[in-house]
N, C-alpha and C positions, 0 to 999 in steps of 0.2 A: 735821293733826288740830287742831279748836281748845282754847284750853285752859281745860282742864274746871272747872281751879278759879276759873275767872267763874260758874262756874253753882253756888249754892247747892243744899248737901243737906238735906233736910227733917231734923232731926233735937232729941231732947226739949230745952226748954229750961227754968230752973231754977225758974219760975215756974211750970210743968206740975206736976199729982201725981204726979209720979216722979223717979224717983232719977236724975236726967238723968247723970251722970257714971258708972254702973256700967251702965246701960242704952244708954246712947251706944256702950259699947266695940266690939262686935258693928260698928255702921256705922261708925269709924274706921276700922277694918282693912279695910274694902270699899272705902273711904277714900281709903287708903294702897295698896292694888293697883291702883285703877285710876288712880294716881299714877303708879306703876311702870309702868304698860301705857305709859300716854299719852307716859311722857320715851322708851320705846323705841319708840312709832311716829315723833313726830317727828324720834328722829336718823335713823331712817331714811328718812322722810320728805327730809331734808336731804339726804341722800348720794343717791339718786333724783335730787333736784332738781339736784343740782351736775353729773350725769354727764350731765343734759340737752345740756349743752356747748351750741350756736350753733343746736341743733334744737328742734322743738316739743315732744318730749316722747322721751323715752329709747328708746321702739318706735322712734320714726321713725330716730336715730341708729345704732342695732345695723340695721336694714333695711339700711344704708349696706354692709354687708359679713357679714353671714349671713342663709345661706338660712333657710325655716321649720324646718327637722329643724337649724339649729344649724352645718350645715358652712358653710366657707370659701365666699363668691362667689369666680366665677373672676374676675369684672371688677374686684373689688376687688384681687385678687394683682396684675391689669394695671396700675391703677393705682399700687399702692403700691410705689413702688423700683425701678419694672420700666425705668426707666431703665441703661444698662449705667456708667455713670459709678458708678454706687449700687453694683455688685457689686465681687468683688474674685474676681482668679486662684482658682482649687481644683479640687478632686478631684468628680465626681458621677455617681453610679451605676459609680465604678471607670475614667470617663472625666475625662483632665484638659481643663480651657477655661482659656481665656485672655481677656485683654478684648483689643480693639486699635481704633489711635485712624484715624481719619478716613484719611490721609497712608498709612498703613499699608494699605489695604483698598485705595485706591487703588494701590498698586503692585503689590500682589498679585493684581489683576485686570490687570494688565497682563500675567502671565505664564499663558501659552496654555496649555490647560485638557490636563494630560499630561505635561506639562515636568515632569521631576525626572532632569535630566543634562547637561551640557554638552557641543556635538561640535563639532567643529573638523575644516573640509576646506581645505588646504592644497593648491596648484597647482603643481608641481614642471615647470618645462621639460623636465626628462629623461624622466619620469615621463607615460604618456600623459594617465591618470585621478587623477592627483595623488593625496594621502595624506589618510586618512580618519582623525581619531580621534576615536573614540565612546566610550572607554574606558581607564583604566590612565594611564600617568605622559606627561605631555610633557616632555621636555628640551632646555631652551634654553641650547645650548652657546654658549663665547666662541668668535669666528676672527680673524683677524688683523687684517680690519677694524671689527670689532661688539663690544662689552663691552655683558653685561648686570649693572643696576645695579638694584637691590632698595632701595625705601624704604618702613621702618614706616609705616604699617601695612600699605599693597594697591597700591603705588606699582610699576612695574616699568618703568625708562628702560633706551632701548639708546641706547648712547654710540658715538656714530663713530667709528673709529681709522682712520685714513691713512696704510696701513705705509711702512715705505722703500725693498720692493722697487716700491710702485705706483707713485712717483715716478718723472714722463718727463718730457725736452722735446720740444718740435713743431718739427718744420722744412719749412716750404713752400717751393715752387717754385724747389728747389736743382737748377739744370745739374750733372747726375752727372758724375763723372772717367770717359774714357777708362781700359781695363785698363792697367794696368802691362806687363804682358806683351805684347797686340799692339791695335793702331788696326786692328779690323774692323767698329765702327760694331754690334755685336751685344753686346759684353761691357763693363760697367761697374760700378761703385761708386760709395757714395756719398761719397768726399773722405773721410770720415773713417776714422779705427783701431778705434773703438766700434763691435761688430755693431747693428742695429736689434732693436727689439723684435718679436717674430711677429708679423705679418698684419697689418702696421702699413704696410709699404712700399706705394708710390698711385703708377702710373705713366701719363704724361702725354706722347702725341705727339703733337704739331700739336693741341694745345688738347682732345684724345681721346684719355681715360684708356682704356687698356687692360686686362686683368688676367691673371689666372694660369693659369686653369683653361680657356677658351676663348679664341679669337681674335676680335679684332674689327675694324672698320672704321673705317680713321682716312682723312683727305684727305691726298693726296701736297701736297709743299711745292713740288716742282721741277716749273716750268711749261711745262717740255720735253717731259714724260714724257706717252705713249698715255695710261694708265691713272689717271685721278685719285684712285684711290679703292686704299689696300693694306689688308691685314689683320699681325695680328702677334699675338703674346702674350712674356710674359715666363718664368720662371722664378730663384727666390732659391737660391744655393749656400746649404751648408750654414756660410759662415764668418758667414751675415747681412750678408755687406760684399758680394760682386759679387752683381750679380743679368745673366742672359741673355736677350739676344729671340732670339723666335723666327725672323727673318730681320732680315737687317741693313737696316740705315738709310743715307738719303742723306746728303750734306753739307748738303743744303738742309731737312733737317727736323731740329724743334725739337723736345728731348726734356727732362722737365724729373720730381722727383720728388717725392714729400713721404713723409715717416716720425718713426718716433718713435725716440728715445733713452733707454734708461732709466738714471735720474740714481745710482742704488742702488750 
């Protein structure tokens, strides 16, 4: 508003036929209100001006974020804050949120859309269709050769153990003794007082392992004989020390064995 008192008021002065000062009073007072008026447009005036802020005039800045009836734009909410960095965890509408960071969303997309349980299928040689668990406690018991070792925080080492009974030595291609009892070229041992370990004994005639359970076909050694070709098998006594073939052997063939000892 401009100010008004550049603008002279018409009013008597003492030179006039009248009583200029008891006559004046009446326009002082209209004077002094529109004094009054004028300092309270311009503060307002001011406060208008200053909320202008970076815009052409104060409509245009309130346009920025209310509609005409006065409510919230929505594009403004979009804009203002709507950043998730800007919010914080809390409760809303009774539901809680969370924020989470980049790192986060990616690995959570990594786990397949249903997933809420861990199962574990185990393949058991005894067992046709192995052991299924979908549910409930696993127990991972120690044995004689395996310790499990738990480390703060999610650490779980199994630690090998090498007991004393699995300790063996190997012995190859030892000429077995002759029985004590009789030279029939069918019964022997192997030299030592130590039974073998089970299913360890490997028997070898004319360069053709034989085994327990069937006969097989070795070359004769003696080059006299019609037939070049014999069969044979063994069987292990119950001391683990002799073991017997199934038909005896010549002087001309080479019998030889390999097994194990256990050192325990």
């Amino acid at each position: 508003m401009p100010n008004i008192n550049n603008i002279n008021v018409p009013i008597y002065e003492a030179i006039q036929p009248y009583h200029y000062i008891y006559d004046n009073l009446p326009i002082a007072a209209l004077i002094l209100r529109q004094n009054v008026l004028n300092d309270a447009v311009d503060f307002n005036t001011n406060v208008l001006e200053n909320s202008i802020g970076s815009r052409v005039d104060l409509s245009a800045r309130l346009d920025q974020s209310l509609d005409s009836n006065g409510d919230l734009k929505t594009s403004a909410v979009d804009i203002t804050l709507h950043n998730i960095g800007s919010h914080s965890d809390g409760i809303y509408d009774g539901i809680s949120y969370v924020r989470m960071k980049i790192d986060e969303r990616q690995k959570l997309a990594q786990i397949q859309d249903g997933s809420n349980f861990f199962a574990l299928q185990i393949n058991v040689p005894s067992i046709n269709h192995g052991v299924y668990f979908g549910s409930g406690l696993l127990e991972l018991n120690d044995s004689d050769s395996l310790k499990w070792r738990f480390s703060s925080p999610n650490k779980l080492t199994a630690d090998l153990q090498f007991p004393l009974e699995s300790a063996h030595q190997h012995f190859y291609g030892v000429t077995p003794s002759n029985s004590y009892l009789t030279l029939d070229y069918k019964t022997y041992t192997t030299g030592l007082s130590k039974p073998i370990m089970n299913n360890t004994l490997r028997v070898f005639i004319n360069g053709v392992q034989i085994f327990s359970d069937y006969e097989v076909f070795f070359p004769a050694a003696n080059p006299n004989v019609n037939h070049n070709w014999k069969k044979n098998k063994f069987t292990v006594d119950i001391d683990l020390i002799t073991f017997r073939l199934l038909h005896p052997l010549t002087e001309y063939d080479i019998i030889k064995i390999d097994f194990d000892v256990s050192m325990a």
